[in-house]
FIROMAR-288976 format. One record per residue (C-alpha): residue number from 0; residue in one letter; x, y, z. Coordinates in Angstrom, 1 decimal, always signed. Example, Ala and Ser with C-alpha at 12.3 -4.5 7.8 and 13.67 -1.06 7.14 Angstrom:
REM residues 2
<0, a, <+12.3, -4.5, +7.8>>
<1, s, <+13.7, -1.1, +7.1>>
//
This chain:
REM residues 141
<0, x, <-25.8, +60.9, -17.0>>
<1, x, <-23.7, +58.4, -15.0>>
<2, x, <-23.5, +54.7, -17.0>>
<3, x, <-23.5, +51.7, -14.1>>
<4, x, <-20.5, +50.0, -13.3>>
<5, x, <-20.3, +46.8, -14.9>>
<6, x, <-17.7, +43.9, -13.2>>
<7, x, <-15.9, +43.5, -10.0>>
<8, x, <-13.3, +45.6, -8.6>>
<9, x, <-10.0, +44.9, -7.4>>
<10, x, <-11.2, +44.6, -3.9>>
<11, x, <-13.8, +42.3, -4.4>>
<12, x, <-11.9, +40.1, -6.3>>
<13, x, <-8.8, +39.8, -4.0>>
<14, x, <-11.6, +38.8, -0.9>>
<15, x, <-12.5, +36.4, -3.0>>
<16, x, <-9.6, +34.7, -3.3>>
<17, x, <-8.6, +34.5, +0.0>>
<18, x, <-11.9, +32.9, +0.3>>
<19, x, <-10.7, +30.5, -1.8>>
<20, x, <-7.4, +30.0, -0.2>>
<21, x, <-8.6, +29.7, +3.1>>
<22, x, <-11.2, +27.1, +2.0>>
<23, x, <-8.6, +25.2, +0.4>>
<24, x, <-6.3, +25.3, +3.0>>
<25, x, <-8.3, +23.6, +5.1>>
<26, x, <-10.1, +21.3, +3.0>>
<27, x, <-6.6, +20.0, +1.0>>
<28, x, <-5.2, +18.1, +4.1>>
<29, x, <-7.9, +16.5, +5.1>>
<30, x, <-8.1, +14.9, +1.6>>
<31, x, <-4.4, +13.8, +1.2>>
<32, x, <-4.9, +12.7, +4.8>>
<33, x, <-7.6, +9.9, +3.4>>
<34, x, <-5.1, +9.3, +0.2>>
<35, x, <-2.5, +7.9, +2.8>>
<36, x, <-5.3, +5.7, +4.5>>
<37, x, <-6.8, +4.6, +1.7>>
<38, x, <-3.1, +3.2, +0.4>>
<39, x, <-2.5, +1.7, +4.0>>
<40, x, <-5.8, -0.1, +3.6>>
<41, x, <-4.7, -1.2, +0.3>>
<42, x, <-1.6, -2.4, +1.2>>
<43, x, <-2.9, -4.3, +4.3>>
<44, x, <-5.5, -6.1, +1.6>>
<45, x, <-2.9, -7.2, -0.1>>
<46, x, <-0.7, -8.6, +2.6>>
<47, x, <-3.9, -10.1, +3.3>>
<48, x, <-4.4, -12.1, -0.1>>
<49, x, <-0.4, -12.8, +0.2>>
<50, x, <-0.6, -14.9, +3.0>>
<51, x, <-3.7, -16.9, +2.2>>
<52, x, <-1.7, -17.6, -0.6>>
<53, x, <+1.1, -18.7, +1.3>>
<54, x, <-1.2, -21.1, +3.4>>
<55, x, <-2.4, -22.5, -0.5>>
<56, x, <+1.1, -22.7, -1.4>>
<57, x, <+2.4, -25.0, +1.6>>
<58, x, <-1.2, -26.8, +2.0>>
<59, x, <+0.0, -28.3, -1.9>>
<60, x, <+4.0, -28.5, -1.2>>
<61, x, <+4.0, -29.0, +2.3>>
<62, x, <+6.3, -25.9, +3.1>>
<63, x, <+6.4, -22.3, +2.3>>
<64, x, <+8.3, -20.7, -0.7>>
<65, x, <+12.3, -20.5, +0.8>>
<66, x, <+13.6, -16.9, +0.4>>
<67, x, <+15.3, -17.3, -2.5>>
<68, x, <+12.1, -18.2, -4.5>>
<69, x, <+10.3, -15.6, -2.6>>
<70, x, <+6.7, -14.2, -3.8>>
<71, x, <+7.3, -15.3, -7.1>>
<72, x, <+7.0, -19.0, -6.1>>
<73, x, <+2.8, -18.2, -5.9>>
<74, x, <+3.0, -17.3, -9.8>>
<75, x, <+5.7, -19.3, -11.4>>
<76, x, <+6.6, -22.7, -10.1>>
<77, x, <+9.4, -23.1, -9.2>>
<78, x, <+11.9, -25.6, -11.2>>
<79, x, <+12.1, -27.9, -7.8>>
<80, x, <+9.1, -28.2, -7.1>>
<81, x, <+7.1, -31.0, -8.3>>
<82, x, <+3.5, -30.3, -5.9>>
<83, x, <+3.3, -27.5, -7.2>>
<84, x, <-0.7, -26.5, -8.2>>
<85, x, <-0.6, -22.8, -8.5>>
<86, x, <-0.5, -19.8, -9.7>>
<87, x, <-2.1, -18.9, -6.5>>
<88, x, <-2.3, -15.5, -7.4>>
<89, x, <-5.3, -14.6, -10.1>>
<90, x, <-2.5, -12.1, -11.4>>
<91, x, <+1.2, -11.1, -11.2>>
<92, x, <+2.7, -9.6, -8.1>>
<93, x, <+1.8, -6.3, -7.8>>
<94, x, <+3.9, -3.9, -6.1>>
<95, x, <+3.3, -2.0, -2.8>>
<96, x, <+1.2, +1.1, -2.8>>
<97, x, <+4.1, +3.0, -3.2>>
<98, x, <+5.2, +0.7, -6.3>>
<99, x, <+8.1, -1.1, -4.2>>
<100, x, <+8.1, -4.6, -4.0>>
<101, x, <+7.0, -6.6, -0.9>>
<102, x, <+9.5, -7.8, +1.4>>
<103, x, <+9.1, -11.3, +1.7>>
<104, x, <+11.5, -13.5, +4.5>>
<105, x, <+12.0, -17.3, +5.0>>
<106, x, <+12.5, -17.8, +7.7>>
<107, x, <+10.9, -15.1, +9.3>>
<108, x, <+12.1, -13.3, +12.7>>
<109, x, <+10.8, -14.3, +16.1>>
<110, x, <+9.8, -17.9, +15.6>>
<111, x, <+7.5, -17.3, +12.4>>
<112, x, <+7.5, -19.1, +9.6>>
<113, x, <+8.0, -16.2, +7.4>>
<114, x, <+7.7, -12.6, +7.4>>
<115, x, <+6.1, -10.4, +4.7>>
<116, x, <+5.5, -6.8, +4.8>>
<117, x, <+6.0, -3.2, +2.8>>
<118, x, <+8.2, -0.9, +4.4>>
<119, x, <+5.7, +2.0, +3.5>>
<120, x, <+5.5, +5.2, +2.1>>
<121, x, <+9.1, +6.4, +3.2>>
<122, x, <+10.4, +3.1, +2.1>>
<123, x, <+12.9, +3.0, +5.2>>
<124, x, <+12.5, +0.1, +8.2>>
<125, x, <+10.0, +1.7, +11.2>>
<126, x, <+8.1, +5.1, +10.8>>
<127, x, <+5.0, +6.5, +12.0>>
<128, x, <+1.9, +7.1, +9.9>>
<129, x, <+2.4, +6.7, +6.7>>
<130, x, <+6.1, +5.5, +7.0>>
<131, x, <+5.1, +2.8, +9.4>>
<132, x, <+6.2, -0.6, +8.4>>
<133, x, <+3.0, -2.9, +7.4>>
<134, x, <+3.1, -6.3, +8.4>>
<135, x, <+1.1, -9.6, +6.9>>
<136, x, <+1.6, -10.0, +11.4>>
<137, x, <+0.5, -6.5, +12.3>>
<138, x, <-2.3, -6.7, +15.2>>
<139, x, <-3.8, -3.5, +13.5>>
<140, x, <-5.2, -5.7, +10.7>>
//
């Protein structure tokens, strides 16, 4: 009398995993794809709260923070500056995304008053994607 086979063969399990793999494949890019957005968006919030608290900072002192104070003017005042009515920030600098610190320029390039901006996830000036520079002036806010 012949028993049943019990389990899977070889076979079966080897189509298996290529199921597997092929499902992965194309389902793993298309979530680290919405990682890198999500830490774009995130960084363009935070240039965001940056510069309205730039516009707090020189509503009190009447000018913005020079560039050797820099960010840090928003959550330690400064030792020459007497208006000053902060922290303007509920917490401490955070870093980018990408845990680098935010460039932060006084006076800024082209006529602004200041630029601020990550240098994204390459942490090199220009890029695409990703690597693109992100801008407290980008029009893509």
């Amino acid at each position: 009398m012949k028993r049943p086979a019990h389990g899977f063969t070889l076979l079966e399990l080897l189509v298996v995993m290529v199921i597997i793999g092929l499902l992965a494949s194309y389902v793993a890019p298309r979530f680290f794809d919405q990682i890198g957005k999500s830490e774009v968006k995130a960084a363009r919030a935070q240039l965001d709260a940056f510069d309205k608290a730039l516009a707090t900072y020189r509503l009190d002192t009447g000018h913005f923070p020079s560039g050797d104070q820099g960010l840090k003017a928003l959550v330690e005042r400064p030792a020459s500056e007497p208006k000053w009515s902060g922290p303007y920030l509920a917490k401490a600098l955070p870093p980018d995304p990408w845990g680098r610190a935010y460039l932060y320029r006084m006076p800024g390039e082209q006529g602004r008053d200041y630029d601020l901006l990550s240098l994204g996830k390459d942490g090199q000036r220009g890029g695409n994607g990703e690597n693109a520079d992100i801008s407290v002036w980008d029009t893509g806010r």
